[in-house]
Structures are given as structure tokens and as C-alpha cells.
DRENDO-1510 file (C-alpha; in Angstrom, 1 decimal, always signed):
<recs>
REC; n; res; u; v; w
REC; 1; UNK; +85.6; +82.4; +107.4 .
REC; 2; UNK; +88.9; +81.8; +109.4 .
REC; 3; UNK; +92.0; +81.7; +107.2 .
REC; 4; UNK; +95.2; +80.7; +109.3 .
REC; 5; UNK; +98.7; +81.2; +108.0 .
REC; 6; UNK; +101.9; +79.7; +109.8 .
REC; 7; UNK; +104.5; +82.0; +109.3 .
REC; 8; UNK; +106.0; +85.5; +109.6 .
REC; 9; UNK; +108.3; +85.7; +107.0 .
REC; 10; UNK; +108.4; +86.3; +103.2 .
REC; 11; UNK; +105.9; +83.4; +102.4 .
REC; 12; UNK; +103.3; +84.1; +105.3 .
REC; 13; UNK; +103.5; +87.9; +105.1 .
REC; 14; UNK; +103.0; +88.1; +101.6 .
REC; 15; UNK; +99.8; +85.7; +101.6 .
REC; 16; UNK; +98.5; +87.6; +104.4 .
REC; 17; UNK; +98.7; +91.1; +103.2 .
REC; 18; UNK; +97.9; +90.1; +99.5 .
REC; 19; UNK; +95.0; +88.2; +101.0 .
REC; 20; UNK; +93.8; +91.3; +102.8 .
REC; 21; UNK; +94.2; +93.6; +99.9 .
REC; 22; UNK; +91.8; +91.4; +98.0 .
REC; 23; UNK; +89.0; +90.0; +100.4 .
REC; 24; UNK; +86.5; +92.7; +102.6 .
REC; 25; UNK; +87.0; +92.0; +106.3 .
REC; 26; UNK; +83.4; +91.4; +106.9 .
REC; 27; UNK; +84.1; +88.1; +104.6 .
REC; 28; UNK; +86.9; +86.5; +106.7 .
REC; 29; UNK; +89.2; +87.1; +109.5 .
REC; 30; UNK; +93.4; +86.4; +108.8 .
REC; 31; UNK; +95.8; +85.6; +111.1 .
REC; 32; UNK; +99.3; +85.0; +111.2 .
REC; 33; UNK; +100.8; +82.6; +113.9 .
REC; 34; UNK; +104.5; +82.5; +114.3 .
REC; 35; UNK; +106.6; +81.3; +116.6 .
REC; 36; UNK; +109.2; +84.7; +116.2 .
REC; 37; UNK; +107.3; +88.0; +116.6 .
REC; 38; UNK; +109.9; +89.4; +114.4 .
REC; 39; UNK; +110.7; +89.5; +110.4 .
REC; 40; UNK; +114.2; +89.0; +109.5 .
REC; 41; UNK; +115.6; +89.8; +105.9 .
REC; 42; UNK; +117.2; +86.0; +105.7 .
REC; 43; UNK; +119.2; +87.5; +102.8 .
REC; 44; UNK; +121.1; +90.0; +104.8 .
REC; 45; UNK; +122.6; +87.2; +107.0 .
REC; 46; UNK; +125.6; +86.6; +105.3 .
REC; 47; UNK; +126.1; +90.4; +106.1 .
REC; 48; UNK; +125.2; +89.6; +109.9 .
REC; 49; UNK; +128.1; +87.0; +109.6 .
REC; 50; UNK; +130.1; +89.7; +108.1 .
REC; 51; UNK; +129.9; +92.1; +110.9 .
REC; 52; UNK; +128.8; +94.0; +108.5 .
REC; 53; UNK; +124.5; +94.5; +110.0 .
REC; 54; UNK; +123.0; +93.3; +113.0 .
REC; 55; UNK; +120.4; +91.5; +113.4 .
REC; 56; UNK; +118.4; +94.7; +114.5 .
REC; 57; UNK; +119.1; +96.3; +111.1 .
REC; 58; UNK; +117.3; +93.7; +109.4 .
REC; 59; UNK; +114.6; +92.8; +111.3 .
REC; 60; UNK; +111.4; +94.4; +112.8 .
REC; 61; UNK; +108.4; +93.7; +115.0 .
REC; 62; UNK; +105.8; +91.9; +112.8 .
REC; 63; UNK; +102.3; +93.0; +115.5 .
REC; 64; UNK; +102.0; +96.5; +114.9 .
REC; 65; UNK; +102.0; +96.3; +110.5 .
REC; 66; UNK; +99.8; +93.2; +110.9 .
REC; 67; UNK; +97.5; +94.6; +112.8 .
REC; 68; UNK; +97.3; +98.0; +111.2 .
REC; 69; UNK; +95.6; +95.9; +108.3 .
REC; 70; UNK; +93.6; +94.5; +110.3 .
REC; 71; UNK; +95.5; +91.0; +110.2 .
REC; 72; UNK; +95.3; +88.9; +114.0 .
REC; 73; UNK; +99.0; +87.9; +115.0 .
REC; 74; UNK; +99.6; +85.2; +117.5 .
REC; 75; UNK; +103.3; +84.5; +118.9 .
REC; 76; UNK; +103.4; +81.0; +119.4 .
REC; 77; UNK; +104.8; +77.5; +118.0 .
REC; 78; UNK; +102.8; +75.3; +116.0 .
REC; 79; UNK; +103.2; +71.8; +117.0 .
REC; 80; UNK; +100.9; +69.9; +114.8 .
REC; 81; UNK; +98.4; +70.6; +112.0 .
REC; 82; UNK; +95.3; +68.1; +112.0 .
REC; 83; UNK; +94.7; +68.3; +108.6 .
REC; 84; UNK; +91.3; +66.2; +108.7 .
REC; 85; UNK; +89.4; +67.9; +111.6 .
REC; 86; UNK; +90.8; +71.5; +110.2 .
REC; 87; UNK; +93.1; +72.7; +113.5 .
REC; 88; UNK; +96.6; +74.0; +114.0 .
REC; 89; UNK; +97.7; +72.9; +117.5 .
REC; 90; UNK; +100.2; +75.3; +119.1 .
REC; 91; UNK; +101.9; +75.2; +122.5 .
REC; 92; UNK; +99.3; +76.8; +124.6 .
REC; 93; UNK; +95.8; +76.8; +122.1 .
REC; 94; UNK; +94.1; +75.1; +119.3 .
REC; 95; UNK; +92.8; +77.3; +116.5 .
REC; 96; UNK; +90.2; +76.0; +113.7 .
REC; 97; UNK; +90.7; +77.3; +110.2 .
REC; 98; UNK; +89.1; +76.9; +106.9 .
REC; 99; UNK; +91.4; +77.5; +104.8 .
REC; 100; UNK; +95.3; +76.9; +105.8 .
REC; 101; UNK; +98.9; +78.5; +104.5 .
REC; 102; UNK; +101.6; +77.0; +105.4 .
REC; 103; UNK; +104.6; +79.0; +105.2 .
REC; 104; UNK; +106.6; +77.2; +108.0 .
REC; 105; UNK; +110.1; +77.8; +106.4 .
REC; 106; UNK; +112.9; +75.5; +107.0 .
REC; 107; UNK; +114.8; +73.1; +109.5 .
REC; 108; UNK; +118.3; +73.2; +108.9 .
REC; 109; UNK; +119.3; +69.4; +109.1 .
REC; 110; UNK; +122.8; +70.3; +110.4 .
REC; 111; UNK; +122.8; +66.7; +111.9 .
REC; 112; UNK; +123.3; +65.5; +108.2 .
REC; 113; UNK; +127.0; +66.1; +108.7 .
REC; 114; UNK; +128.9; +65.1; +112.1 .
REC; 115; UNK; +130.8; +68.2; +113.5 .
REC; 116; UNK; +128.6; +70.9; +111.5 .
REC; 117; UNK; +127.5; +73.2; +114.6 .
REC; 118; UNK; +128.0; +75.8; +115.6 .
REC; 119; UNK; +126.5; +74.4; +118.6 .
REC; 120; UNK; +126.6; +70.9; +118.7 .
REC; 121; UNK; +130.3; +70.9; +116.4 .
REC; 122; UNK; +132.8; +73.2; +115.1 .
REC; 123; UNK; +131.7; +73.5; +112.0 .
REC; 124; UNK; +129.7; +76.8; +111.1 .
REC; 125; UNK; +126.4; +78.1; +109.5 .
REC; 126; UNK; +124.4; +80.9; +108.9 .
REC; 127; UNK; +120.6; +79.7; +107.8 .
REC; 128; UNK; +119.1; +81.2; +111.0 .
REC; 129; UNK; +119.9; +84.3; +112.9 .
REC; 130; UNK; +121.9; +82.8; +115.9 .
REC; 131; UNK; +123.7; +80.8; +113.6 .
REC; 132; UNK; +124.7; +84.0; +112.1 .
REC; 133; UNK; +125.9; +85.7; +115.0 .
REC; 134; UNK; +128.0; +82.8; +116.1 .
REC; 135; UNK; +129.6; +82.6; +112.8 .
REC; 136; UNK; +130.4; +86.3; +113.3 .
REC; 137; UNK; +132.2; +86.5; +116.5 .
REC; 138; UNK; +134.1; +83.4; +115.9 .
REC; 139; UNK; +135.4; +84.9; +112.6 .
REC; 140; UNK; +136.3; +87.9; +114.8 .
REC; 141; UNK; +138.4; +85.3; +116.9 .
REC; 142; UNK; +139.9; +83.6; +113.7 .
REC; 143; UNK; +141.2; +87.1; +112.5 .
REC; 144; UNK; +144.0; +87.8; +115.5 .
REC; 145; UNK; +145.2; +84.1; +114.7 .
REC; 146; UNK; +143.8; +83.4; +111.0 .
REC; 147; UNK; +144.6; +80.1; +109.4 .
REC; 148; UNK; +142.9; +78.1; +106.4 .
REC; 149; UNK; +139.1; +78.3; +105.2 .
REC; 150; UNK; +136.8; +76.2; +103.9 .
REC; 151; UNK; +133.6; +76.9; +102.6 .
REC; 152; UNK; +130.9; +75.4; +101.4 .
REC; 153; UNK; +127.5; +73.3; +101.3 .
REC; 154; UNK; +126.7; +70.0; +102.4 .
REC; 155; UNK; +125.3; +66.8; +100.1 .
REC; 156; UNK; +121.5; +67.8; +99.5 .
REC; 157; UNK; +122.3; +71.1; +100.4 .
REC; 158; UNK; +119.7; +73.7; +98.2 .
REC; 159; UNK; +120.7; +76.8; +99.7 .
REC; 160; UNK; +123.5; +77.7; +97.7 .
REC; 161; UNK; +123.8; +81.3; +97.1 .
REC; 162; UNK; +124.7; +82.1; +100.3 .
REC; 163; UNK; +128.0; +79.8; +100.5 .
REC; 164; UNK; +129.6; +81.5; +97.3 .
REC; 165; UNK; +128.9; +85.1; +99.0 .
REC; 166; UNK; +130.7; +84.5; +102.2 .
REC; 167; UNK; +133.6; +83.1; +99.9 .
REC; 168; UNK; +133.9; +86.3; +98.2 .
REC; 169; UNK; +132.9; +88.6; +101.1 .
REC; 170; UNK; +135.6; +86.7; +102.9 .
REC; 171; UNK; +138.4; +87.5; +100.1 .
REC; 172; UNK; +137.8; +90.6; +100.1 .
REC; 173; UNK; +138.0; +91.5; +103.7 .
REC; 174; UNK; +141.0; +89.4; +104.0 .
REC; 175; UNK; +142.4; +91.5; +100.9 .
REC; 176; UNK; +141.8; +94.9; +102.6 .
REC; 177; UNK; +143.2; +93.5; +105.9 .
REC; 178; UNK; +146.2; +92.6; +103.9 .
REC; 179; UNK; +145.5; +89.1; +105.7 .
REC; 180; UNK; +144.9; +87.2; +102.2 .
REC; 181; UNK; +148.4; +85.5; +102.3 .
REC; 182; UNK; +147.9; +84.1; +105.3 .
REC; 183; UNK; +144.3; +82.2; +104.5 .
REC; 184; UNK; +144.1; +79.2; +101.9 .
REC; 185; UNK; +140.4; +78.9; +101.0 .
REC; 186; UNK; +139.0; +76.2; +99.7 .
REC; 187; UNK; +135.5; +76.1; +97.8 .
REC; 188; UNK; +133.4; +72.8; +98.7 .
REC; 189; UNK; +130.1; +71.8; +96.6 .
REC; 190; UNK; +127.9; +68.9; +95.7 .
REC; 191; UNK; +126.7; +70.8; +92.4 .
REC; 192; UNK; +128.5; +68.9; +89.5 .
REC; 193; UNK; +130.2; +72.4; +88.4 .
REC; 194; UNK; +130.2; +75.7; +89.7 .
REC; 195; UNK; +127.1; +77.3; +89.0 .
REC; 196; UNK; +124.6; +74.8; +88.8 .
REC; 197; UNK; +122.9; +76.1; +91.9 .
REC; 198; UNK; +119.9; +73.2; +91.6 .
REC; 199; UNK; +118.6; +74.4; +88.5 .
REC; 200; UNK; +120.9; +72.8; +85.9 .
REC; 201; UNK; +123.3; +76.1; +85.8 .
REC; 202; UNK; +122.4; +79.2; +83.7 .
REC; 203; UNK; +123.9; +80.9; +80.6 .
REC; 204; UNK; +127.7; +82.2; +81.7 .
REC; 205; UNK; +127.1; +81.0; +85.4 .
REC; 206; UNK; +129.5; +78.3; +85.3 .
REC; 207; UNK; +132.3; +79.8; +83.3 .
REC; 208; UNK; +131.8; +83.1; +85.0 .
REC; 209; UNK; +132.5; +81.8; +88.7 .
REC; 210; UNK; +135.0; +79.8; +87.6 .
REC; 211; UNK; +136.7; +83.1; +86.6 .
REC; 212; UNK; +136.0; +84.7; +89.2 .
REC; 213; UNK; +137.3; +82.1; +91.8 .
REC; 214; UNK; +141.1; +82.0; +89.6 .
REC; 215; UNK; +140.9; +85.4; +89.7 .
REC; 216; UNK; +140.9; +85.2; +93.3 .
REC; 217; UNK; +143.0; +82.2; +94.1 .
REC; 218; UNK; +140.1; +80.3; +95.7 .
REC; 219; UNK; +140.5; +76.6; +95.2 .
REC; 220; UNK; +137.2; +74.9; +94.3 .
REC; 221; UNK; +135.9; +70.9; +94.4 .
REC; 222; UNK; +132.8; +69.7; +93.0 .
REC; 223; UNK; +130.4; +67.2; +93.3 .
REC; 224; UNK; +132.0; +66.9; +96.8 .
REC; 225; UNK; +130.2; +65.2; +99.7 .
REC; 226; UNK; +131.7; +66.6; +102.9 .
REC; 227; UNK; +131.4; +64.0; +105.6 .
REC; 228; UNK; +132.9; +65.2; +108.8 .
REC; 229; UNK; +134.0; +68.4; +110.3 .
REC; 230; UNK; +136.6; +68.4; +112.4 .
REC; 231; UNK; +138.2; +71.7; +114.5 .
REC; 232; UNK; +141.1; +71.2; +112.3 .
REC; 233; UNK; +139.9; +69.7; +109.3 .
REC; 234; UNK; +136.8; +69.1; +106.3 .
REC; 235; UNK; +136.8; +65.7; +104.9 .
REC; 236; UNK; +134.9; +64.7; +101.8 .
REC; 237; UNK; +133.8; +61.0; +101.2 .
REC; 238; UNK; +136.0; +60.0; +98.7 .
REC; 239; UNK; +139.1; +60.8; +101.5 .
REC; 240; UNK; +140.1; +63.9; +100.8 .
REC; 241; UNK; +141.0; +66.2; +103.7 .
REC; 242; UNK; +141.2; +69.6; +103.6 .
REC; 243; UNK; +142.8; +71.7; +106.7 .
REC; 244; UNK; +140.8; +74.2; +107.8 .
REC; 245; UNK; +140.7; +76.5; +110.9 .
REC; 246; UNK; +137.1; +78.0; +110.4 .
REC; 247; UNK; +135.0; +75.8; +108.1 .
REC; 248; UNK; +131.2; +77.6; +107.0 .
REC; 249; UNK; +129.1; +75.1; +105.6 .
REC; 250; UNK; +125.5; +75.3; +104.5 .
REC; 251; UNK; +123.7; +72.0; +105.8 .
REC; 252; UNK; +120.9; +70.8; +103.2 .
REC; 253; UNK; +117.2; +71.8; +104.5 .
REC; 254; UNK; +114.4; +69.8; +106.3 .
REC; 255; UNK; +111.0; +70.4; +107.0 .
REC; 256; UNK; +109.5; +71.9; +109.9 .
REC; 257; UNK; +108.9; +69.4; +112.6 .
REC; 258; UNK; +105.1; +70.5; +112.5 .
REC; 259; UNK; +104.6; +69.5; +109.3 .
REC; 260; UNK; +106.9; +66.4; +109.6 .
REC; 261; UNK; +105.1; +65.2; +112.4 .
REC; 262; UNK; +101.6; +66.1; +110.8 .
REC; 263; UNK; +100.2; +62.5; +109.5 .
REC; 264; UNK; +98.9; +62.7; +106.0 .
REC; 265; UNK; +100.8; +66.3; +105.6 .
REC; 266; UNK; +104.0; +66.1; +104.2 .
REC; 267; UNK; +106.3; +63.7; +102.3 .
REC; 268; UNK; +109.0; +61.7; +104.0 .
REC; 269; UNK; +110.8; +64.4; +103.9 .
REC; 270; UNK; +108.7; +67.3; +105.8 .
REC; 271; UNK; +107.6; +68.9; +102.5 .
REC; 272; UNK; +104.7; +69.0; +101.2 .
REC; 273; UNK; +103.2; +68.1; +97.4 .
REC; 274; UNK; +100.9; +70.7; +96.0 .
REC; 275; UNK; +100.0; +71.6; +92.5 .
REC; 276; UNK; +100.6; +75.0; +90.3 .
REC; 277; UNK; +98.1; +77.2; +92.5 .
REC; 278; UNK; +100.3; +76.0; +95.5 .
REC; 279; UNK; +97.2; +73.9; +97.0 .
REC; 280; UNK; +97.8; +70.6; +99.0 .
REC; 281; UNK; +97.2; +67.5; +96.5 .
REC; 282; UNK; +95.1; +65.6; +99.1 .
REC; 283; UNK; +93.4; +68.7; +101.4 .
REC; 284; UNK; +92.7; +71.3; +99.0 .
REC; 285; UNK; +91.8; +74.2; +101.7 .
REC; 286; UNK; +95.6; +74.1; +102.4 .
REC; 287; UNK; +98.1; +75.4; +100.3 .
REC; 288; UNK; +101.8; +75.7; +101.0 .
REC; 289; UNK; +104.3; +78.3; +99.6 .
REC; 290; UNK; +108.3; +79.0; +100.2 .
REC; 291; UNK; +110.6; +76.1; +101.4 .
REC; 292; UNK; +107.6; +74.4; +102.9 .
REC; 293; UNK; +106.9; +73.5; +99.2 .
REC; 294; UNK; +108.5; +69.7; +97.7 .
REC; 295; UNK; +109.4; +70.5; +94.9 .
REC; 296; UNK; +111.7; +68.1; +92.7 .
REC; 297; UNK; +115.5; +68.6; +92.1 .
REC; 298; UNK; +115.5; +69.7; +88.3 .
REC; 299; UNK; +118.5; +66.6; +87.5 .
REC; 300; UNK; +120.4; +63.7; +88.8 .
REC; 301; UNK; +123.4; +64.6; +89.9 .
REC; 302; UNK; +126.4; +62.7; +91.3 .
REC; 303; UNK; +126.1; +64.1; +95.1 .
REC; 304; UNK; +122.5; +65.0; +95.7 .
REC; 305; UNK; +121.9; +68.5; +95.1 .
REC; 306; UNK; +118.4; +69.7; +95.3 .
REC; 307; UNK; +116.1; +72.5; +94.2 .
REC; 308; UNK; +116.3; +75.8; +95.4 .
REC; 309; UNK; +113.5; +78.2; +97.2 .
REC; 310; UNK; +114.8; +82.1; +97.2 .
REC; 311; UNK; +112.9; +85.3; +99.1 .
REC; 312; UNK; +111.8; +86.1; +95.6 .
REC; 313; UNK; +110.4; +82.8; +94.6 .
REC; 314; UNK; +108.6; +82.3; +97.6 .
REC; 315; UNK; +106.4; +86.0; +97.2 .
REC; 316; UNK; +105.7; +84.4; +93.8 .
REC; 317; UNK; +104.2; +81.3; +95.5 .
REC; 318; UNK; +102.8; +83.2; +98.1 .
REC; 319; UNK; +100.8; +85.7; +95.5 .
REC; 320; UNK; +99.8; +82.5; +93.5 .
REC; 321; UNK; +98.1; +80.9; +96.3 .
REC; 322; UNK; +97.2; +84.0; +97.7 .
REC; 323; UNK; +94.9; +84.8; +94.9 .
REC; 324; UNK; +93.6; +81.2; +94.4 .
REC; 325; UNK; +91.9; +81.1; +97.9 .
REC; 326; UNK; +91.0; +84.8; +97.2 .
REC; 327; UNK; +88.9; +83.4; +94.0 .
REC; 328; UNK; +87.5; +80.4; +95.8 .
REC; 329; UNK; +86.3; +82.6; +98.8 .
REC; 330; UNK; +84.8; +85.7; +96.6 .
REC; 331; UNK; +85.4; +84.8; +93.0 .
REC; 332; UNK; +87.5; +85.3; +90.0 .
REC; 333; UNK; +90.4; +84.5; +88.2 .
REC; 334; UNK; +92.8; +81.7; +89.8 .
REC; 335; UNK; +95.6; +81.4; +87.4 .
REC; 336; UNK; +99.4; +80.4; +87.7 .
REC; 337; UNK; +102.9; +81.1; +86.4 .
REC; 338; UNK; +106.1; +79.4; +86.1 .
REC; 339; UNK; +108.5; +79.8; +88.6 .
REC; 340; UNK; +111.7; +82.9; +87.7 .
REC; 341; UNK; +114.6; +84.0; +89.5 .
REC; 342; UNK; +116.6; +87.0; +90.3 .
REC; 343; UNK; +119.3; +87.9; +92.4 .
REC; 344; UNK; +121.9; +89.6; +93.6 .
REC; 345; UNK; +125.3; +88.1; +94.9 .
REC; 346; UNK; +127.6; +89.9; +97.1 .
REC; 347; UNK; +131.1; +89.6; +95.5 .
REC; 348; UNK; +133.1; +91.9; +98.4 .
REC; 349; UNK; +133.4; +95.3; +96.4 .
REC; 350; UNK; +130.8; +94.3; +93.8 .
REC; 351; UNK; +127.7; +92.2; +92.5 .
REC; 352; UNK; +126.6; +89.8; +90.3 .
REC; 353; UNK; +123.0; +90.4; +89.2 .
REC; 354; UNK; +121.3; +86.8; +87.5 .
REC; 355; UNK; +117.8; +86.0; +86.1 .
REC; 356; UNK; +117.0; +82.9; +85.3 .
REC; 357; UNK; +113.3; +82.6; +83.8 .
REC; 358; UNK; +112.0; +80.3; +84.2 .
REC; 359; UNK; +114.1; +78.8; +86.8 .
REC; 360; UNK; +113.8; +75.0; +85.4 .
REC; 361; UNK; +115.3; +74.9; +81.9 .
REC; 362; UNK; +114.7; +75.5; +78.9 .
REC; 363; UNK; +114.6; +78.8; +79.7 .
REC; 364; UNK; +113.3; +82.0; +77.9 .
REC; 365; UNK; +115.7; +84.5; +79.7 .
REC; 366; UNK; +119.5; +83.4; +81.3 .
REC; 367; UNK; +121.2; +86.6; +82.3 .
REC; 368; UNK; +124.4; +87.5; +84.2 .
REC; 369; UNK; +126.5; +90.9; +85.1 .
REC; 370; UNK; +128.8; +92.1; +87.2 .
REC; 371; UNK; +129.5; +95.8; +88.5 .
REC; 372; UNK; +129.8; +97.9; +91.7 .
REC; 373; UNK; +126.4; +99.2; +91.1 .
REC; 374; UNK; +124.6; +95.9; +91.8 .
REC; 375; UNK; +126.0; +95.9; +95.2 .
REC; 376; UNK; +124.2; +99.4; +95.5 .
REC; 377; UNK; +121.3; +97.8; +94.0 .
REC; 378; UNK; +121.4; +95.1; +96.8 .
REC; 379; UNK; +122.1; +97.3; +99.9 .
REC; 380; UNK; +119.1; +99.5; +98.3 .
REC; 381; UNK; +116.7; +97.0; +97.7 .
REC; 382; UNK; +117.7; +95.1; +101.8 .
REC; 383; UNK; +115.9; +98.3; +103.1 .
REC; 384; UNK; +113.6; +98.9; +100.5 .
REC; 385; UNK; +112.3; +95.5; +101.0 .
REC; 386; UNK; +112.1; +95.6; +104.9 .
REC; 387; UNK; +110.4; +99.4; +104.4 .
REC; 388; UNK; +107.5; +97.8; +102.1 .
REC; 389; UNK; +106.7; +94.8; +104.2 .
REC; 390; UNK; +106.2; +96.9; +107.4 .
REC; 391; UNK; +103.3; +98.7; +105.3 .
REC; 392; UNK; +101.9; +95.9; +104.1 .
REC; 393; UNK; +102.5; +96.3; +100.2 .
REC; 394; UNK; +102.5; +93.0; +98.3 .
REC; 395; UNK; +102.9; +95.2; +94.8 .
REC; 396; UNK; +106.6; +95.6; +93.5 .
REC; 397; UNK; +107.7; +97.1; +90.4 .
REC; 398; UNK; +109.3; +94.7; +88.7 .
REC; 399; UNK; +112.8; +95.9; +89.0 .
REC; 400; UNK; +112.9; +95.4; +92.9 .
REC; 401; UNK; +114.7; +91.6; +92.8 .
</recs>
């Protein structure tokens, strides 16, 4: 039995170490193809951004844990999935596969707004590691000359979270600088209030960051569709320009060209339709989990806004289908779960902690605080989480997100 698994990150490492944890090795042989031999903490990058980690810091080699559980790894790119025959085409092999997990992650569809970079355009991101690092040393450069900010996310955008935490990390640092004076910033998003993050807002969310952006002179627009990025301004569709010297904007999310260019894969979109156990509607030995997954925006809003995929909602996919090819392979229970989230945001010299269970409305749990000891909480739980994957442990307590 050959299970395949495109993907090194939270998604594909989670299915792959819960998968070993619950099937013998004499029953099936795993392995993971990616096309980066090393997992990054994609939380920590608005910290990369920062200056504040490197890359290094949050990252290590995936071969060595993988194969100390006796998981195959393969560094290489998949380039098409033949969903009907049961292969995974990469650059330089074919591999067959009975049962499939695709944990591809996203393509950042930066194209979706002319002049969002950082390499093709001004404009600035930080949904990959390079993007990152740019974003870094030109915000290095911006300090010895520092002018007007904005920040913010593109129209479909999904990835919220990080935008508001490079606001705030940005005020802050500017604040200890004593630089603050000296930067107008400007708060862009498609969500029809602050704190709607795709799911509809949650208890205090809205009123809270509201607060918290008067309290630190950050001028917000919503339901904005930026439109074009210049190097000296943002402009929104309805003709509003903003000046800006460094503009950060998070660009809505496609799928992976593999799976985009996969016939019979993946919606028009590049994601792909499964049901609760994470398994593909029309090939049911393939299940996908993380951003991979379509999953529908939770309203209609006035500027497209769509549903969000965190670290700690993909593990939950990934045990899910994890343990539903588990049962089909060896037997047992296959069962399911709504969706919950719960994070921490970076505020500068503090944290907000939410939970939002489950994540679509109505909800049973909608919970927000603030404190210096969250921020703790999140630098703790960055290494905590990078120490547990390197040793294969799928089991958290529950207090970990």
C-alpha cells in the first residue's frame, strides 16, 4: 500500500506522522514529496519582516525527522496529479499511489493587483519566505528616509491576520524609534468591518480593533478594493488614493498550479471540493487538507472576502483525514468535527488571544483578550511548535494554539 502526500508543511506533516502513528509499516509505505526540503513556521513571518527572526530560526530540515519514523521524503515539484490512472508526476519521476493527500499550500495570486511585488511591482508581501525577506530589508531602507504606510489585503484576500500584525508591529517600532510622527498609516481591507476576518466577525472583534486602531492613530477603510500600487501611491476602486512610501499588502490566495492544471482535480479556482473527512468528492482515495481545501466564504460581502485556512485549522484537517484513510486501510472509527479557531495576534508589546468555535457562526464559544502575556504565549508556542514537529508528535494538549 503506497500512500503519497504532497507537502512539507503543517498539512502534509501532520497527515504523515499521524498516519504513521496509526498504521504498522509492514501495512503501507508513506512518503512525503515537496518541492522545499525545509519546514517554515508561516506564522512567524511577519516576525521575519520585522527583523525580528530569520528565516533559519523558524525553519528546519524536513529528511532527517521524516525518516527517523520511517516516513520516505522526496525533494521535488509536483507538476501534475493524474487523478484517474493514480500518479503524481514530478520534475524528474512518476510515483503511483493508492491513496493521495494533498497538502499543496497556496499560490499567492499577487497578479490580482497591478504593482503588488515585491518582484514584479513596488508593492510588498509576506505570504512566502522571500517575500518576507524583501519586505524586511526594504523597511530597513524606508527607516533612514520614512514616509507614509499603508497596509493592508487585497479584494478576495483570506489571509487576514497577518496584515493587522504588521500594522501593529509597525506602530510600535515606529513608537520606540520615536519615528511615529513622521509615518501616516493607513489600514486597507475588503472585510465590511474590522474584524470580520472571513468568518462573519466574532464576539468583541470588531469593536475591539476598532479601539485599538484609535488608540493608535491608525486610519482604517473598509470594504476597500485596492486596485493599483504605485511607488508613491495605493488606489482603491472607488478613486480614492492614499500616499504611501512602503505599501504591505496581502494578495488573495490561488491554488497550486499542480492541482490547477490537474483535469478533473480542482475547481476553477485551484481548490479542491471534498466532504467532512477531507476526501475528494469525485476520487475518494484522495483527500485534501489546509489551503488546498475550497471551502465557501461564510457571507456575501461587498468586496469579495473569502474564508480563511490558519496553521491550526489545517492540523485539524490533516488529523481528520489522517484518521479516515487510517480506518479505510486497517479499520475503525472515521469520524469528523467542525472546524475552530485560535490564535494569537502580535500587537507590538502585546497579544490578542481569539477562539472562535466553531469558526462558521452560530458559534458555541467567541472569545477575545489582550495582555503582554499572550505575546509570551506566542513566542513560546513558535518554538514549541517547531520542537514537536521535528519529533514527529501529532498530539498537543489543547492549550498549545
Amino acid at each position: 500500500m503506497n500512500i503519497l502526500v504532497i507537502g512539507g508543511s503543517f498539512g502534509g506533516l501532520t497527515v504523515a506522522y499521524d498516519l504513521r502513528r496509526r498504521l504498522r509499516k509492514h501495512d503501507c509505505r508513506i512518503t512525503v514529496i515537496a518541492k522545499e526540503r525545509r519546514f517554515i513556521f508561516i506564522p512567524s513571518l511577519p516576525w521575519v519582516a520585522m527583523g525580528k527572526k530569520s528565516i533559519a530560526d523558524i525553519s528546519f530540515d524536513l529528511e532527517r525527522p521524516l525518516e527517523r519514523k520511517g516516513i520516505s521524503f522526496v525533494e521535488d515539484a509536483v507538476l501534475r496529479i493524474d487523478p484517474e490512472q493514480g500518479k503524481v508526476h514530478t520534475g524528474s519521476d512518476s510515483h503511483d499511489y493508492d491513496h493521495l493527500v494533498i497538502a499543496t499550500g497556496h499560490r499567492s495570486a499577487n497578479e490580482a493587483v497591478p504593482g503588488l511585488g515585491p518582484f514584479d511591482g513596488p508593492g510588498h508581501s509576506l505570504m512566502s519566505p522571500p517575500e518576507a525577506e524583501e519586505a524586511r530589508d526594504t523597511w530597513r531602507a524606508f527607516l533612514e528616509d520614512p514616509g507614509p504606510v499603508v497596509v493592508g489585503c487585497a479584494p478576495g484576500a483570506s489571509c487576514l491576520g497577518p496584515a493587522y500584525e504588521f500594522a501593529f508591529e509597525i506602530d510600535h517600532m515606529l513608537k520606540r524609534r520615536r519615528l511615529r510622527h513622521k509615518v501616516p498609516i493607513v489600514f486597507v481591507t475588503p472585510e465590511p468591518f474590522l474584524g470580520h476576518f472571513g468568518v462573519g466577525g466574532f464576539g468583541k472583534a470588531q469593536q475591539f480593533f476598532e479601539g485599538e486602531f484609535a488608540q493608535r492613530d491608525i486610519r482604517y477603510v473598509t470594504s476597500a478594493a485596492v486596485t493599483k500600487i504605485t511607488a508613491e501611491s495605493v488606489e482603491l476602486a472607488d478613486g480614492t488614493t492614499f500616499e504611501s512610501r512602503y505599501s504591505l499588502i496581502i494578495p488573495p490566495l490561488g491554488g497550486a498550479r499542480a492541482v490547477a492544471d490537474s483535469p478533473g482535480l480542482a475547481n476553477p479556482k485551484g481548490f479542491i471540493p471534498v466532504d467532512r473527512h477531507y476526501r475528494h468528492k469525485d476520487f475518494p482515495n484522495i483527500h485534501a487538507v489546509g489551503v488546498a481545501v475550497a471551502l465557501p466564504p461564510v457571507e456575501d460581502t461587498p468586496v469579495p472576502v473569502n474564508f480563511p485556512k490558519t496553521g491550526h485549522m489545517t492540523e485539524q484537517m490533516a488529523k481528520i483525514a489522517a484518521r479516515d484513510i487510517a480506518a479505510e486501510i486497517s479499520g475503525g472509527e472515521s469520524t469528523s468535527h467542525e472546524l475552530m479557531a485560535e490564535c494569537i495576534m502580535d500587537m507590538g508589546g502585546e497579544a490578542a488571544h481569539m477562539v472562535a468555535d466553531p469558526v462558521r457562526p452560530p458559534r458555541n464559544v467567541s472569545e477575545m483578550s489582550k495582555g503582554r502575556r499572550w505575546l509570551w504565549a506566542k513566542r513560546f508556542f513558535a518554538n514549541y511548535f517547531l520542537w514537536k514537529m521535528k519529533r514527529g508528535a501529532t498530539r498537543s494538549p489543547k492549550w498549545v494554539w
